[in-house]
Each structure stands twice: as structure tokens, then as C-alpha cells.
PyMOL CGO cylinders between C-alpha atoms (Angstrom):
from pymol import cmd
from pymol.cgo import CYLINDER

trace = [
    CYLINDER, 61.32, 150.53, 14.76, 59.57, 153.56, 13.43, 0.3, 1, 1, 1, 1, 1, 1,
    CYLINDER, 59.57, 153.56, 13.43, 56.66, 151.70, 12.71, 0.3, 1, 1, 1, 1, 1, 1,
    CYLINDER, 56.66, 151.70, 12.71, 56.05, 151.10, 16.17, 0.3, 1, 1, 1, 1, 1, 1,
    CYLINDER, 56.05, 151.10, 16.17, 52.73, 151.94, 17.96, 0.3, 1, 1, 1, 1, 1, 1,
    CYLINDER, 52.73, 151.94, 17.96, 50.48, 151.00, 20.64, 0.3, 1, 1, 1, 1, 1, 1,
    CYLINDER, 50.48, 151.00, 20.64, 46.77, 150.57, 20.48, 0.3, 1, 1, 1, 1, 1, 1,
    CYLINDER, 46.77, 150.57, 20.48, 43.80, 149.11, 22.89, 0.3, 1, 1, 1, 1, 1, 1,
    CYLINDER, 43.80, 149.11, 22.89, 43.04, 145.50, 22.65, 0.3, 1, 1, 1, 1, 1, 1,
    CYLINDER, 43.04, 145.50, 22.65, 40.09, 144.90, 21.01, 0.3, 1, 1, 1, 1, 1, 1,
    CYLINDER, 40.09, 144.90, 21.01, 37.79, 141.56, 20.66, 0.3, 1, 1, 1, 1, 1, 1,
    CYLINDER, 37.79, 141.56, 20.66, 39.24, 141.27, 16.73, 0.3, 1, 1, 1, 1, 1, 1,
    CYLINDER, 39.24, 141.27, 16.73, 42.57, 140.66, 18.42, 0.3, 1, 1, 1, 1, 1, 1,
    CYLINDER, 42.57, 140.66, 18.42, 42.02, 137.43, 20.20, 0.3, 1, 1, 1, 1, 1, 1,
    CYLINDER, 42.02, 137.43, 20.20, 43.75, 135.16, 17.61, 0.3, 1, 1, 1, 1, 1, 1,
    CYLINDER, 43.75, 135.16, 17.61, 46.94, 137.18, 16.51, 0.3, 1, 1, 1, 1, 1, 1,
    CYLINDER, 46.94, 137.18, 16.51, 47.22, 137.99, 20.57, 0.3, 1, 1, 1, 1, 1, 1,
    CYLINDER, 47.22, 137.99, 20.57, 46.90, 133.83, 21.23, 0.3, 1, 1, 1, 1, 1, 1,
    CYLINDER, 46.90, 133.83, 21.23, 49.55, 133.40, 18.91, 0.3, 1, 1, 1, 1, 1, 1,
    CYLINDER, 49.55, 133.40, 18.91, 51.68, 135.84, 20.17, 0.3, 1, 1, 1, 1, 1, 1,
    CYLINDER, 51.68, 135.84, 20.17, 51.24, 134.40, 24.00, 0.3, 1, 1, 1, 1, 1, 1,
    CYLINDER, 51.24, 134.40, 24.00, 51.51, 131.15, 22.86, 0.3, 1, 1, 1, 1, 1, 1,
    CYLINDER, 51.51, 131.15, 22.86, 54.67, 131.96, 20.90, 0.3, 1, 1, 1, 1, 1, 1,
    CYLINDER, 54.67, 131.96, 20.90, 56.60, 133.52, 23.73, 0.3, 1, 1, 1, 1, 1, 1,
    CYLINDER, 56.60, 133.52, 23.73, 55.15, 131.81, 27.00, 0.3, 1, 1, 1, 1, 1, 1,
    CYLINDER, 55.15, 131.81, 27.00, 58.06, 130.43, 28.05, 0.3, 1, 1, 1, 1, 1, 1,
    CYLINDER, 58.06, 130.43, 28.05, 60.16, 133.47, 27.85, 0.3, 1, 1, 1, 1, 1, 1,
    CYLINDER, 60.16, 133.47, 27.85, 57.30, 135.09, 29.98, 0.3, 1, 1, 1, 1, 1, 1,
    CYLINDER, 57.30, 135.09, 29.98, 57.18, 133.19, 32.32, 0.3, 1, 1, 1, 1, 1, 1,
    CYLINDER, 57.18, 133.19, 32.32, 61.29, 133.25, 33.19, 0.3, 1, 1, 1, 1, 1, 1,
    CYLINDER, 61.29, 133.25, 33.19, 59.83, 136.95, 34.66, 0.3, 1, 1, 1, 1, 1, 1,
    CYLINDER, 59.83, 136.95, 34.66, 56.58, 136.92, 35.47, 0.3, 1, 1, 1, 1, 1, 1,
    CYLINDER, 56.58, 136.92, 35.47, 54.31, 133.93, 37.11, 0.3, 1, 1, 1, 1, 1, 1,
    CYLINDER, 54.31, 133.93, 37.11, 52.20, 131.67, 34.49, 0.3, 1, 1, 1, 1, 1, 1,
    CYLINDER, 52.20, 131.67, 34.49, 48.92, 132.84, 33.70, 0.3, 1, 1, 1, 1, 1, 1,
    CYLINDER, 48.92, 132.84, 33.70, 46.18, 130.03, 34.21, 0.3, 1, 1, 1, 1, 1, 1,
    CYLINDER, 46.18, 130.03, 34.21, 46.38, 127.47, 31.59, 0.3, 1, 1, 1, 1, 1, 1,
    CYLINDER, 46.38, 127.47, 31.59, 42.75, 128.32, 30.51, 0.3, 1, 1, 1, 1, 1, 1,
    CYLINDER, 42.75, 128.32, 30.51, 44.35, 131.84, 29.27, 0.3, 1, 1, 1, 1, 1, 1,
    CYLINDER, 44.35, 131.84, 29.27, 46.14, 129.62, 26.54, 0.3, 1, 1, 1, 1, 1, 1,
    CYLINDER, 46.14, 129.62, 26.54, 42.91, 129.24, 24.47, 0.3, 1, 1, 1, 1, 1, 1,
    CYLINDER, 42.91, 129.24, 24.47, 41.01, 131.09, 21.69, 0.3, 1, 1, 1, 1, 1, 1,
    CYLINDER, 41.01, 131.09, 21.69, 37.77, 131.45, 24.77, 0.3, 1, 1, 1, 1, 1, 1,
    CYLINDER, 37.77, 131.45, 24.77, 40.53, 132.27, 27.35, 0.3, 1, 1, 1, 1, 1, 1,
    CYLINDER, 40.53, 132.27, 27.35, 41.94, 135.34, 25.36, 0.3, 1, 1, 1, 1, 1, 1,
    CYLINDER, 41.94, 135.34, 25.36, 38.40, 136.62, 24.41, 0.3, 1, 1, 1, 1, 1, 1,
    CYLINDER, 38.40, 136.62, 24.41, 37.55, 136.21, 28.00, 0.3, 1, 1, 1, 1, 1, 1,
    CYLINDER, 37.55, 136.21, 28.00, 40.74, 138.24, 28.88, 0.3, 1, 1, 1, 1, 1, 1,
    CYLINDER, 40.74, 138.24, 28.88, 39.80, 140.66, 26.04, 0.3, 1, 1, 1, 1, 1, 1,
    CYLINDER, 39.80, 140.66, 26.04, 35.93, 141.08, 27.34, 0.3, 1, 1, 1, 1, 1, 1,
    CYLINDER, 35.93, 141.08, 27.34, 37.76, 141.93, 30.92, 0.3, 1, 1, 1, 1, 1, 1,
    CYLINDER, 37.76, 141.93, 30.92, 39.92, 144.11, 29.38, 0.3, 1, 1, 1, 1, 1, 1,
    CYLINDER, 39.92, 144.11, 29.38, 37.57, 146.08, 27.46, 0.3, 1, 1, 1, 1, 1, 1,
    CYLINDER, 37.57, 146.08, 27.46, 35.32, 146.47, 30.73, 0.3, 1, 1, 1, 1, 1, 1,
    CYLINDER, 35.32, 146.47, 30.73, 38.09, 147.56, 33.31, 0.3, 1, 1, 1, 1, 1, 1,
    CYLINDER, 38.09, 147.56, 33.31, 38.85, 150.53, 30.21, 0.3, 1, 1, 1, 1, 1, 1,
    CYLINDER, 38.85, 150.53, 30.21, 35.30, 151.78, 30.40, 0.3, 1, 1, 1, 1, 1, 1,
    CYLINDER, 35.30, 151.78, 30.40, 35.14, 151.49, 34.04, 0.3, 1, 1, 1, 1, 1, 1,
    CYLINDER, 35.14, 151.49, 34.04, 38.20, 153.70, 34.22, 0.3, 1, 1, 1, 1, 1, 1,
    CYLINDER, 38.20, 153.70, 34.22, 40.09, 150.48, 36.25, 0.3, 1, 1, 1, 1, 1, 1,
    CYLINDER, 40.09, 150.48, 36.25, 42.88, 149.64, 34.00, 0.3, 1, 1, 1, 1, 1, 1,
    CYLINDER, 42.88, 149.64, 34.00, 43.99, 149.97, 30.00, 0.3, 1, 1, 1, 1, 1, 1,
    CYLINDER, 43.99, 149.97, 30.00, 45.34, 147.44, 28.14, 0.3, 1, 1, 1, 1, 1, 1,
    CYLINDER, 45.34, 147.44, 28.14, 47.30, 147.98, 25.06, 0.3, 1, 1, 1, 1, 1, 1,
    CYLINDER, 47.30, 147.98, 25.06, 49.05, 146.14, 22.49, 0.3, 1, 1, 1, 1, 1, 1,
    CYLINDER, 49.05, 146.14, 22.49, 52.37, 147.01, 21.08, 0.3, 1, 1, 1, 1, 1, 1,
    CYLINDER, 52.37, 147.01, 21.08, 52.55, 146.91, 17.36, 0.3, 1, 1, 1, 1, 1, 1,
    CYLINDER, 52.55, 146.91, 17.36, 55.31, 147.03, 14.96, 0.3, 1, 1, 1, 1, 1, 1,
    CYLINDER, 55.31, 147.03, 14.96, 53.89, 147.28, 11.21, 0.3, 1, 1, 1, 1, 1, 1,
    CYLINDER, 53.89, 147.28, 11.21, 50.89, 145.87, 12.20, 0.3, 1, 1, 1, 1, 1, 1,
    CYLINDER, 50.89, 145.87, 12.20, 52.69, 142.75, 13.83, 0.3, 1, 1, 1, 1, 1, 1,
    CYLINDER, 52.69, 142.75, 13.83, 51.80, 142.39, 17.62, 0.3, 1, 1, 1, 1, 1, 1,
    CYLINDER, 51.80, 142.39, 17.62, 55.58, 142.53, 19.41, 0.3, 1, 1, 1, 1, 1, 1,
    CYLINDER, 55.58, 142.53, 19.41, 54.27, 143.17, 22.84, 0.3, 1, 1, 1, 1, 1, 1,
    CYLINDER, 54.27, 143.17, 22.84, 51.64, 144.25, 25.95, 0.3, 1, 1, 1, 1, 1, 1,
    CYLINDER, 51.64, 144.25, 25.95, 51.41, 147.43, 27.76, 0.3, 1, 1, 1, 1, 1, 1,
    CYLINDER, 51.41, 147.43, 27.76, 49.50, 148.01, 30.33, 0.3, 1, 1, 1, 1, 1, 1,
    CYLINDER, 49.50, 148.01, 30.33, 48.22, 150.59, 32.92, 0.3, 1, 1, 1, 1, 1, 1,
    CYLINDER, 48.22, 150.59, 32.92, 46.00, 149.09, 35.77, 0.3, 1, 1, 1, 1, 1, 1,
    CYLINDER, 46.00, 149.09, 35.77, 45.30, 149.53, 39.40, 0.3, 1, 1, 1, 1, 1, 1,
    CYLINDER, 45.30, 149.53, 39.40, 44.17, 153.32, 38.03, 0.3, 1, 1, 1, 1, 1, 1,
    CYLINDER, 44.17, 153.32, 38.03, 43.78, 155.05, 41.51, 0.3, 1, 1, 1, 1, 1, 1,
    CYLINDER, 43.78, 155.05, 41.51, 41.86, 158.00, 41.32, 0.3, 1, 1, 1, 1, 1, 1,
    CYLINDER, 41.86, 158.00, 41.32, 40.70, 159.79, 44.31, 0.3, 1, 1, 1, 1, 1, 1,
    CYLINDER, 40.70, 159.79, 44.31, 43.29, 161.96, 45.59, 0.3, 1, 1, 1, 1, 1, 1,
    CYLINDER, 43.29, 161.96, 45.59, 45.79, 160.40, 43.69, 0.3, 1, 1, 1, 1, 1, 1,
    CYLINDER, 45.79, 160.40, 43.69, 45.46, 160.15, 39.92, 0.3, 1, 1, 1, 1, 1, 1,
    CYLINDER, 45.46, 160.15, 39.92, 47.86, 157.16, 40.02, 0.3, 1, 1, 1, 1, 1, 1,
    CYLINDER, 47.86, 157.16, 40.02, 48.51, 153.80, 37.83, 0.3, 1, 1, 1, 1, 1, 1,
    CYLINDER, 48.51, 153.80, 37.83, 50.64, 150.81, 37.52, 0.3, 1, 1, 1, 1, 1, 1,
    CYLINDER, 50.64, 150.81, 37.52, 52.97, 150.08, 34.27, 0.3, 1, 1, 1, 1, 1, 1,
    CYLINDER, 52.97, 150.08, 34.27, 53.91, 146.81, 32.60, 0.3, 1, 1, 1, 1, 1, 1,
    CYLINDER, 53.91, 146.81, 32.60, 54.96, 145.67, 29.99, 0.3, 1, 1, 1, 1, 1, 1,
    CYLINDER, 54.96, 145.67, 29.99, 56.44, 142.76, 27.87, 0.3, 1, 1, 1, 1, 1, 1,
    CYLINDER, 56.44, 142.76, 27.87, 58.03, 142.54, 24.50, 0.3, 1, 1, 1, 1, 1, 1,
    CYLINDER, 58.03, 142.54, 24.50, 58.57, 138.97, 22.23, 0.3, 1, 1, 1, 1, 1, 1,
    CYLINDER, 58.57, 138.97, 22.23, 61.96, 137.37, 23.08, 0.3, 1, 1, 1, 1, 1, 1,
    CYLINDER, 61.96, 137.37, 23.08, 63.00, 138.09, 19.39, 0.3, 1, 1, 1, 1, 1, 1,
    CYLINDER, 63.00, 138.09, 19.39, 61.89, 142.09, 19.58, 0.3, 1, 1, 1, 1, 1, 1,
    CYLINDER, 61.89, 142.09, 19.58, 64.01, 142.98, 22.68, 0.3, 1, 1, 1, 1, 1, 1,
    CYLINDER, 64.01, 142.98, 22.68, 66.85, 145.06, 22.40, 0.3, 1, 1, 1, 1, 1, 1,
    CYLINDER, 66.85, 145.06, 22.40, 65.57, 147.02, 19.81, 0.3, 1, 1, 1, 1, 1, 1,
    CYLINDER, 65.57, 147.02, 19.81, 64.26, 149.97, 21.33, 0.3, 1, 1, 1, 1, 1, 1,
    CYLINDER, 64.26, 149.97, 21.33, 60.54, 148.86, 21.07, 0.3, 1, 1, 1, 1, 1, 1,
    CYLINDER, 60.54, 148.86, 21.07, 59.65, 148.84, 24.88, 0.3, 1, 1, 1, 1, 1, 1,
    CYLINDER, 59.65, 148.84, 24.88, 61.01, 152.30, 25.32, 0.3, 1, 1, 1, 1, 1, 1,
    CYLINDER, 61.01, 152.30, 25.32, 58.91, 153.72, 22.67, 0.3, 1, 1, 1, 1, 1, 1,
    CYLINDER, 58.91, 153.72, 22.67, 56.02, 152.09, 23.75, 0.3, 1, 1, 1, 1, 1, 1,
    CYLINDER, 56.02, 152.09, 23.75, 56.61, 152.92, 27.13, 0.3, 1, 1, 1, 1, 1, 1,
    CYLINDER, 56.61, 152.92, 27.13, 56.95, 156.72, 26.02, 0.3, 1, 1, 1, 1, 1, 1,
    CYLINDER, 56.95, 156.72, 26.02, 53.65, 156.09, 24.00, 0.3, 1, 1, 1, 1, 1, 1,
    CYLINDER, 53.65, 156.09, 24.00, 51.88, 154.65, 27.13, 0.3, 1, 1, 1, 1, 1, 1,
    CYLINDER, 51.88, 154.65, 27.13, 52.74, 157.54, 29.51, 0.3, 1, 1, 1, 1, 1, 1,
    CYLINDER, 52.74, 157.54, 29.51, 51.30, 159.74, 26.90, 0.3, 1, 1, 1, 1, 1, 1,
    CYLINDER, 51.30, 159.74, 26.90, 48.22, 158.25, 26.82, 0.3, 1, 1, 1, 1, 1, 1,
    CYLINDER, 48.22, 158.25, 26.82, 48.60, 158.09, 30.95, 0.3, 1, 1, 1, 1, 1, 1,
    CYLINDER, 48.60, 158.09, 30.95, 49.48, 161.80, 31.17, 0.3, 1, 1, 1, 1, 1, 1,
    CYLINDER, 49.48, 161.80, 31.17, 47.25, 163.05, 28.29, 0.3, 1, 1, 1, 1, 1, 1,
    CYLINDER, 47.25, 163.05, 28.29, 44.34, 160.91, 27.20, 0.3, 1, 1, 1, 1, 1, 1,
    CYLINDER, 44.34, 160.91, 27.20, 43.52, 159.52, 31.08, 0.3, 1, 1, 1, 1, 1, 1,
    CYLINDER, 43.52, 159.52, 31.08, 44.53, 162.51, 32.55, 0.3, 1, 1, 1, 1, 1, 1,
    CYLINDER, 44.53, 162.51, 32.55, 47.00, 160.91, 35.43, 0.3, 1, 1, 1, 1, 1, 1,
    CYLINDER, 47.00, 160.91, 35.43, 49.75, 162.29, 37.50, 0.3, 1, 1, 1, 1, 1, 1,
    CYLINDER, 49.75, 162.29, 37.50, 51.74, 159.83, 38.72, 0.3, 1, 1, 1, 1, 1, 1,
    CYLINDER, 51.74, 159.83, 38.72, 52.66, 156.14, 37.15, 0.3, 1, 1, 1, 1, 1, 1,
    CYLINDER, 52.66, 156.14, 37.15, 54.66, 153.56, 39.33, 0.3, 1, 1, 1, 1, 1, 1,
    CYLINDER, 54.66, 153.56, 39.33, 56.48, 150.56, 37.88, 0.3, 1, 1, 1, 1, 1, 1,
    CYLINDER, 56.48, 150.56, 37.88, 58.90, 147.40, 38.78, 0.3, 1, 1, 1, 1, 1, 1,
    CYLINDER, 58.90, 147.40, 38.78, 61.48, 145.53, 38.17, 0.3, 1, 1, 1, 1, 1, 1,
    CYLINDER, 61.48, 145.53, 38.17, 64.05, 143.12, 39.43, 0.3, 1, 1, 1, 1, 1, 1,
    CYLINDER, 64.05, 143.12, 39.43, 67.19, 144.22, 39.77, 0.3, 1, 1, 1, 1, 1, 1,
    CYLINDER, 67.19, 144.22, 39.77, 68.41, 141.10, 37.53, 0.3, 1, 1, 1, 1, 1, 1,
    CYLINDER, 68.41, 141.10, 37.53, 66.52, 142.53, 34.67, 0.3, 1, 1, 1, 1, 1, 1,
    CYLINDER, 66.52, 142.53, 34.67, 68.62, 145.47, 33.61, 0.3, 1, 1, 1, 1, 1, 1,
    CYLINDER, 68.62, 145.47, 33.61, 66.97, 145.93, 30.13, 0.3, 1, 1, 1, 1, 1, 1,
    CYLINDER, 66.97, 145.93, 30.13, 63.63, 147.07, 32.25, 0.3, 1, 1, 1, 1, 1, 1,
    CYLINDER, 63.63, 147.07, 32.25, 65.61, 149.36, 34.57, 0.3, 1, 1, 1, 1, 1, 1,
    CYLINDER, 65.61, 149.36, 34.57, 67.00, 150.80, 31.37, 0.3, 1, 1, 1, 1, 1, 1,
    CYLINDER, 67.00, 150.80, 31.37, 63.30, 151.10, 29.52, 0.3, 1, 1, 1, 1, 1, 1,
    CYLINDER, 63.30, 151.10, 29.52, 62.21, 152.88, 33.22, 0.3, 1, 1, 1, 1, 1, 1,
    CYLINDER, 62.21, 152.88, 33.22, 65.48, 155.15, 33.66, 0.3, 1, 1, 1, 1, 1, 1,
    CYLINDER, 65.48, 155.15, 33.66, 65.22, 156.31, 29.55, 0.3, 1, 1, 1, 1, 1, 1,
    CYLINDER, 65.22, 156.31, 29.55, 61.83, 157.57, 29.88, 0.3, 1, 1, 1, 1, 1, 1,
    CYLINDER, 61.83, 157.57, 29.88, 62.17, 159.60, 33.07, 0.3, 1, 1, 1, 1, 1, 1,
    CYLINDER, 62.17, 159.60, 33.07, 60.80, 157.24, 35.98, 0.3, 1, 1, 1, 1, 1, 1,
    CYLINDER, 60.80, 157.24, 35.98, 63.14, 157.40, 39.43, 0.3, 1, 1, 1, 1, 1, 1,
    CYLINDER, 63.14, 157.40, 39.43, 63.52, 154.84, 41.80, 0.3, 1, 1, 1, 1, 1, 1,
    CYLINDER, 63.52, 154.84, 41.80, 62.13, 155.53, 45.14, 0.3, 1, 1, 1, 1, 1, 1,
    CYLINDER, 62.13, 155.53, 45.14, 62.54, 151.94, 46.60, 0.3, 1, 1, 1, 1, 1, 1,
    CYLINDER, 62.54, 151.94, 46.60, 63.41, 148.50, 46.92, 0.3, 1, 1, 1, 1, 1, 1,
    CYLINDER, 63.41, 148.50, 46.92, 61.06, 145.68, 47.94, 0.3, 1, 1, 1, 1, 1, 1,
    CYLINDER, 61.06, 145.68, 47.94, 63.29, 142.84, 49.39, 0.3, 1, 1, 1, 1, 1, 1,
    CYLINDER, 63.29, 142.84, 49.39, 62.06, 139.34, 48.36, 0.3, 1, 1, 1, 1, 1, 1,
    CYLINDER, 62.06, 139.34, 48.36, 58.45, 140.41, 47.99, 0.3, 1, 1, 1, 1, 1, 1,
    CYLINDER, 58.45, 140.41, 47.99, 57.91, 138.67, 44.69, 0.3, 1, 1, 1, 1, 1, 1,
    CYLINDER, 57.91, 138.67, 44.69, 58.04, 134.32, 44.44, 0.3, 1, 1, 1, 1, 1, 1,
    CYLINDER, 58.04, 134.32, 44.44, 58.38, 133.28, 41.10, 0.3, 1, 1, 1, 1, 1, 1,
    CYLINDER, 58.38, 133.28, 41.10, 58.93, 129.30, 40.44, 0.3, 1, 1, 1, 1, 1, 1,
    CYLINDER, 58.93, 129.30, 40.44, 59.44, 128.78, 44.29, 0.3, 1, 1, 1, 1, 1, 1,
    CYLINDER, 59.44, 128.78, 44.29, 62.54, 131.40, 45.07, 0.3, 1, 1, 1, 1, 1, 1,
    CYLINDER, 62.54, 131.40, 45.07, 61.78, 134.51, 46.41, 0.3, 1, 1, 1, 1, 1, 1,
    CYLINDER, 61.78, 134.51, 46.41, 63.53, 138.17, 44.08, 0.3, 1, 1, 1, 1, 1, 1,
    CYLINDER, 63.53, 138.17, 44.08, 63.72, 141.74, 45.44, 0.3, 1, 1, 1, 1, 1, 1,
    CYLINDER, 63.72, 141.74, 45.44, 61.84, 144.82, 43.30, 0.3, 1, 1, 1, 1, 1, 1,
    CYLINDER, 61.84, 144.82, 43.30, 62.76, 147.57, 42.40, 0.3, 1, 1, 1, 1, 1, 1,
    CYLINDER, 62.76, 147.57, 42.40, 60.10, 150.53, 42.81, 0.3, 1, 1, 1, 1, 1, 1,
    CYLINDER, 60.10, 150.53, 42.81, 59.87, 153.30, 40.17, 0.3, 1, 1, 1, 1, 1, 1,
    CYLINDER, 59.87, 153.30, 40.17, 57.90, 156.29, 39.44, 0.3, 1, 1, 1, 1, 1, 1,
    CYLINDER, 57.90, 156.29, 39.44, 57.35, 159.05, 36.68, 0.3, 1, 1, 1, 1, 1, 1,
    CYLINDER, 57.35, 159.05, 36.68, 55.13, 162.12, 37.25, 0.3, 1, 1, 1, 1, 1, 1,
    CYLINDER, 55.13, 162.12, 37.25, 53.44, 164.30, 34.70, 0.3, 1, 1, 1, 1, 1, 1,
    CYLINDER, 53.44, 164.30, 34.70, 55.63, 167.01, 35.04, 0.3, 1, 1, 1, 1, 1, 1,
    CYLINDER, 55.63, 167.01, 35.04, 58.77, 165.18, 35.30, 0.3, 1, 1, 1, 1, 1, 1,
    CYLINDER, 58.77, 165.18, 35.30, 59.56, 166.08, 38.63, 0.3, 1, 1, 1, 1, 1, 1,
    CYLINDER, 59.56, 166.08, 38.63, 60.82, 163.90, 41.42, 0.3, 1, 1, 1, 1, 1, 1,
    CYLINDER, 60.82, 163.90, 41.42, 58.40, 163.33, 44.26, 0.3, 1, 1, 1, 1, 1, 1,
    CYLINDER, 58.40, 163.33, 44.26, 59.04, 165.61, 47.05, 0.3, 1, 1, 1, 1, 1, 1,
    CYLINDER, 59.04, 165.61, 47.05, 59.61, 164.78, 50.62, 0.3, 1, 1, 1, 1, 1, 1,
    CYLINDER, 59.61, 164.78, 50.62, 58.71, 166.10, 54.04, 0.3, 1, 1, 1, 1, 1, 1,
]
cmd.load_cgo(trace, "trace")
């Protein structure tokens, strides 16, 4: 696992990053809704590249890959950057069915909130989970992000309805405050 890094997607990635989608779909998709069959393409992925590429140098979003030894094992991702009074993005992340468990997703997890807290200058980063996905809540809880609440059935996957979890992490470590 020391080998393991993140780095923006770039254009040159589209067919290692099709591969790696293609190879772990179905595993996705037991978490996360199904991306639109057009993804699933060699023009779908440079399309999602292009995308990517402009949300970074509008300040919207960053997309990263996770590599171990130059082998993509996984996405991670800050996006719905909020500025204006509030210096805030979103996390996610996935790893390859075969590269869980190893650590990977908490180092690239403390990789990404360096680049949040240092390189983009943000405060705060919030993040999900379902509860039934207790590797996540690990990942979250390792690298300093609190839980400050829990969204009952606000997310349909496959037709049935799953709670989230809500988490955050802040610069300096410290909880939110209140009143």
C-alpha cells in the first residue's frame, strides 16, 4: 500500500479508467445508482474526462484517481465546491472490489483532504454513507470526519429506499460548533 497515490484525471486516462469501470461495475452499482450506459464507452469516459477537467478549472469539482504503483484501484472525488461564505465540498469515493480492505481508501481519503485543505484552500468537507456500509464509516471515522446526522430513506437505489449517514471534517479538526 505504500505505493499508493492520488492524481487528477486527465484525457490520457480514458482507457485504463474504462477498464477499470468496466471491471468493477457491478460491485458499484450494489452502492451507488448505474451511471448511463453511454458512460461504458471509450467516447463516454473522454466525455466524462472533458467534464471533469472543466468543473477543475472552473473551481466546481476535482476529480481524482487513486493509484497503486501506477495501477488505477479507485475514484476520489470533491464536487459541489461551495465557496461563498462557506469554503465547503462533497467527498466520494470508490475502491475495486479486489483493493478493499487494504487500507487504500483511507490513504486516499487522507490524500484528498490534503489537497481539499491545502491545494483548494477549503474549510469544511461533508461526506455519506449508509449505515450498512461499515468499511466507509470506518474510512470517514479514521481520518477525523464526525457525524452530525442521519438522513432517513433519502437515497433509492434499485427500487428500496436506505438511510445516510452525514459526516463532516474541518480544516482544523474541530467539531462544528453549535448555538
Amino acid at each position: 500500500m505504500s505505493g499508493v497515490a492520488i492524481r487528477p484525471v486527465v484525457a490520457a486516462d480514458a482507457a485504463a479508467l474504462l477498464r477499470f469501470e468496466l471491471e468493477h461495475r457491478a460491485y458499484f452499482e450494489r452502492w451507488v445508482n448505474a451511471r448511463d450506459p453511454g458512460f461504458y464507452s471509450e467516447r463516454g469516459v473522454a466525455a466524462a474526462i472533458a467534464a471533469a477537467e472543466a468543473a477543475r478549472a472552473n473551481d466546481q469539482a476535482f476529480q481524482y484517481l487513486v493509484v497503486e504503483d501506477g495501477r488505477i484501484v479507485g475514484r476520489i472525488n470533491l464536487t459541489a465546491v461551495r465557496r461563498t461564505h462557506y469554503q465547503c465540498a462533497e467527498l466520494g469515493y470508490r475502491i475495486g472490489e479486489h483493493d478493499g480492505g487494504r487500507g487504500i481508501a483511507s490513504r486516499a481519503v487522507a490524500l484528498c483532504l490534503a489537497e481539499a485543505f491545502g491545494t483548494h484552500g477549503l474549510g469544511r468537507i461533508e461526506a455519506v454513507a449508509r449505515p450498512q456500509n461499515q468499511g466507509s464509516i470506518r474510512v470517514l471515522e479514521r481520518n477525523g470526519f464526525t457525524q452530525f446526522g442521519h438522513s432517513r430513506r433519502s437515497f433509492e437505489l434499485g427500487g428500496q429506499w436506505f438511510d445516510r449517514l452525514l459526516f463532516e471534517r474541518h480544516r482544523d479538526g474541530a467539531a462544528a460548533m453549535t448555538g
